[in-house]
N, CA, C and O of each residue as an XYZ file, in Angstrom:
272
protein
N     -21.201    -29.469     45.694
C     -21.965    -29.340     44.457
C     -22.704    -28.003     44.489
O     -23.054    -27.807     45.652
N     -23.047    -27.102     43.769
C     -23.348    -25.738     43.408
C     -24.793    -26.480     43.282
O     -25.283    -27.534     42.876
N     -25.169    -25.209     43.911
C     -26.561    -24.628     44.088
C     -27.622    -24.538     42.528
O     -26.958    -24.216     41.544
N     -28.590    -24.695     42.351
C     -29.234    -23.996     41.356
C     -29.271    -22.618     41.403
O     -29.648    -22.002     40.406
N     -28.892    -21.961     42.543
C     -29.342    -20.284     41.994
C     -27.534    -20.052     41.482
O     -27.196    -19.068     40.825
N     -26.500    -21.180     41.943
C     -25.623    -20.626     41.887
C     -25.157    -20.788     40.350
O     -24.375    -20.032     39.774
N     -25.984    -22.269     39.631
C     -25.623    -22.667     38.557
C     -26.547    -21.551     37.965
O     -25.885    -20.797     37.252
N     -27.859    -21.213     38.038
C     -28.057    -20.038     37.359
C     -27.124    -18.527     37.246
O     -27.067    -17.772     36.275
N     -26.540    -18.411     38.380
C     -25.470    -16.783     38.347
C     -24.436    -17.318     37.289
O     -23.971    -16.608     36.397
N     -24.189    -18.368     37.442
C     -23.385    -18.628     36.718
C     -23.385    -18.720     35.171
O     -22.294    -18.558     34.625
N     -24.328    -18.929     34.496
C     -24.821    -19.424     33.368
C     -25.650    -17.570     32.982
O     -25.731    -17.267     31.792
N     -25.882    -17.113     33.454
C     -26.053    -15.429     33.418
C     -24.602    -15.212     33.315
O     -24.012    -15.226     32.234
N     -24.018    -15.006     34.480
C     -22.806    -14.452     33.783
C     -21.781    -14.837     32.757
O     -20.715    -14.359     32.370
N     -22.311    -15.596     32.547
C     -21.014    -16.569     31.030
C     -22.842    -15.474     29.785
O     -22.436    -14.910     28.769
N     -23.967    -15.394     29.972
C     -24.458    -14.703     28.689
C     -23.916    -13.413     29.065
O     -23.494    -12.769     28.104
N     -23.790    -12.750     30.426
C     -23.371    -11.349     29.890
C     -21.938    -11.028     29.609
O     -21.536     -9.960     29.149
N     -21.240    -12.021     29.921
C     -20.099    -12.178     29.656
C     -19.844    -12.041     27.877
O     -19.341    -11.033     27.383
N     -20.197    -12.991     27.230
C     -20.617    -12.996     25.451
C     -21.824    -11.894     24.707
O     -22.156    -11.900     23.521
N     -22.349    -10.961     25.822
C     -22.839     -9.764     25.227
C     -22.535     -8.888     25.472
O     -23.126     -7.850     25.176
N     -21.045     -8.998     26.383
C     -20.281     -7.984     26.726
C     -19.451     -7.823     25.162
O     -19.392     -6.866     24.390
N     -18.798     -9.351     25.086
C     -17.976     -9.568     23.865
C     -18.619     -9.244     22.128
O     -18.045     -8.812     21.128
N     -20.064     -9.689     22.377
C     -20.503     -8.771     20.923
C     -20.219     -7.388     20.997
O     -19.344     -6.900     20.282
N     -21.029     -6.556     21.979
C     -21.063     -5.383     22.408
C     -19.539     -4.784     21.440
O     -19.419     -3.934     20.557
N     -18.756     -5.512     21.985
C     -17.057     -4.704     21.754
C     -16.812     -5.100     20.385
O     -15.891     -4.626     19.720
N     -17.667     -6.007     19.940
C     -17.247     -6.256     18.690
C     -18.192     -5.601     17.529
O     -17.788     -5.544     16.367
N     -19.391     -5.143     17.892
C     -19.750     -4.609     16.872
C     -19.431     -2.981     16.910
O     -19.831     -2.323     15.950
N     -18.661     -2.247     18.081
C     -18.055     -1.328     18.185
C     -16.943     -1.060     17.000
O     -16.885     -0.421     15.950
N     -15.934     -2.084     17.929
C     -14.702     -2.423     16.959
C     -15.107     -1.959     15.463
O     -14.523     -1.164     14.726
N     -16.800     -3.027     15.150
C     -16.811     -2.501     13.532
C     -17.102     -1.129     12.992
O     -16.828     -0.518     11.959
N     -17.785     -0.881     14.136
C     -18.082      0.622     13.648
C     -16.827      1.791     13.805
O     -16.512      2.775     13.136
N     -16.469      1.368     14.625
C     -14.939      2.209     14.501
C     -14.202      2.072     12.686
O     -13.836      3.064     12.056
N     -14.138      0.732     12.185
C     -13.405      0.305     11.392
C     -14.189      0.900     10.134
O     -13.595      1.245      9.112
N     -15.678      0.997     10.306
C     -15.918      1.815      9.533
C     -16.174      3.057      9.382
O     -16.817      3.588      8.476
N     -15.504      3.684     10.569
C     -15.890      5.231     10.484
C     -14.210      5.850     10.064
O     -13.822      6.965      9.713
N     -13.503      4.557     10.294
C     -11.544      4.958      9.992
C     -11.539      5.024      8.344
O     -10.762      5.777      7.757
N     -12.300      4.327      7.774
C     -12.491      3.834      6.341
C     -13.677      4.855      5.806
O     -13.065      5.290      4.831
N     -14.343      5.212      5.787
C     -14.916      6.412      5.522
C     -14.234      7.770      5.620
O     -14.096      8.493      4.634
N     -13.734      8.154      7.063
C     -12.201      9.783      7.128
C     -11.469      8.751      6.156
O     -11.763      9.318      5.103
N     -10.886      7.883      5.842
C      -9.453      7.726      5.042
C      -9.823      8.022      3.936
O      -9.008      8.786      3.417
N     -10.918      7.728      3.103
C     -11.978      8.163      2.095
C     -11.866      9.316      1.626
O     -11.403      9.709      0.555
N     -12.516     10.083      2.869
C     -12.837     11.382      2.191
C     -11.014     12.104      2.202
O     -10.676     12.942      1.366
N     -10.181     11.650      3.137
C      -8.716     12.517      3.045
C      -8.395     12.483      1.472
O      -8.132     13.430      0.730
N      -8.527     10.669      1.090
C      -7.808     10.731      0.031
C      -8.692     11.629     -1.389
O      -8.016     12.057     -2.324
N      -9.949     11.781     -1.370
C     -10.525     12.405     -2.026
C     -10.102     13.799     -1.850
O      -9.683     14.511     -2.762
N     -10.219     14.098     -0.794
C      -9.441     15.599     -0.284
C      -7.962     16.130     -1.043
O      -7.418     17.195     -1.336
N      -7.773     15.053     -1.123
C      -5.849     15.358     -1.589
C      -6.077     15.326     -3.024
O      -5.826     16.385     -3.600
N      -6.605     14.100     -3.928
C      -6.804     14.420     -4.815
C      -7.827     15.894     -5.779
O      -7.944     16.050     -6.994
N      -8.298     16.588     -4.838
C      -9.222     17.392     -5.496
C      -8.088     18.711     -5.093
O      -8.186     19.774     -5.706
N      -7.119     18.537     -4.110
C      -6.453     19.585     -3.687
C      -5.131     19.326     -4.934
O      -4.480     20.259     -5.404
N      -4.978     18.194     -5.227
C      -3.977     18.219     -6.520
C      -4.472     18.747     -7.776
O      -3.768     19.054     -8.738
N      -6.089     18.852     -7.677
C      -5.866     19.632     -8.766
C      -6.318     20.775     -8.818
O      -6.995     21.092     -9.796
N      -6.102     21.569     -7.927
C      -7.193     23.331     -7.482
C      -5.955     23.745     -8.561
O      -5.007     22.975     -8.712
N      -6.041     24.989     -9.277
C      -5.647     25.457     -9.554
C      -4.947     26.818     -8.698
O      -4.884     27.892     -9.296
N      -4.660     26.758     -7.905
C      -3.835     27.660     -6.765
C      -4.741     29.111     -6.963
O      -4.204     30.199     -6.756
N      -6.364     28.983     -7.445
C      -6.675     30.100     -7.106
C      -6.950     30.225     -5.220
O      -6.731     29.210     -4.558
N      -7.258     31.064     -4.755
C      -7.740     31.488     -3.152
C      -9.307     31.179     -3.513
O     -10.154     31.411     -4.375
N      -9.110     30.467     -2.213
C     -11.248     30.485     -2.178
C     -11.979     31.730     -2.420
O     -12.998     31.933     -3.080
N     -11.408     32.335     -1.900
C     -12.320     34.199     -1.955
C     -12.524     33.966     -3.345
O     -13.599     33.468     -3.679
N     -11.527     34.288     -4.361
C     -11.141     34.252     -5.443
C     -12.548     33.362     -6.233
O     -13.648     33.685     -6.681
N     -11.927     32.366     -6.116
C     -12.966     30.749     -6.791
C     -14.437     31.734     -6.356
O     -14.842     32.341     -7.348
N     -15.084     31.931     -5.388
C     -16.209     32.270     -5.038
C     -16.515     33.480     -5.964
O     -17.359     33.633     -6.847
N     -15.598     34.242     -5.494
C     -15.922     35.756     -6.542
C     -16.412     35.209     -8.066
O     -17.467     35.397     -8.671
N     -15.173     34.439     -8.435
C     -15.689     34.060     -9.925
C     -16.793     33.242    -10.169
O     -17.351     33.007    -11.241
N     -17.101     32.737     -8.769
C     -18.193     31.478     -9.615
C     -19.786     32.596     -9.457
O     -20.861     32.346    -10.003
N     -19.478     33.835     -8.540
C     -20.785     34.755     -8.347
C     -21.048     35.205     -9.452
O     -22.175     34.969     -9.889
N     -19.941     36.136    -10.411
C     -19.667     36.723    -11.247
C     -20.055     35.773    -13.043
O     -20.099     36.075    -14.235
N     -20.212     34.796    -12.348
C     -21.041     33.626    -13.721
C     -22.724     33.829    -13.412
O     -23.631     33.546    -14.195
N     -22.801     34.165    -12.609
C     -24.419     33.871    -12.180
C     -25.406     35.460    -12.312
O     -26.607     35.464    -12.043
């Protein structure tokens, strides 16, 4: 029959065991939301690049100085 200090190691390691397992899981989420935020901004990226008008940045800049 197990010890009390042993039923205590034991009963510690089954909690750090399940705050090991949050630990990885609220990772996991933050990963999932940092994949979903870059996929975000790409697709915003692509759409704003579908519609540049094929000037050159230099270009775009010059003209937007040349308003001011």
């Amino acid at each position: 029959m197990p010890t009390a200090i042993e039923q205590r190691l034991d009963s510690l390691l089954h909690e750090l065991n399940g705050i090991k397992k949050e630990m990885i899981l609220q990772k996991v989420q933050q990963v999932k939301a940092k994949v979903g935020k870059i996929s975000a901004w790409k697709s915003l990226s692509g759409r704003i690049s579908a519609r540049w008008d094929h000037i050159s940045a230099v270009d775009e800049i010059r003209k937007q100085r040349d308003r001011i």
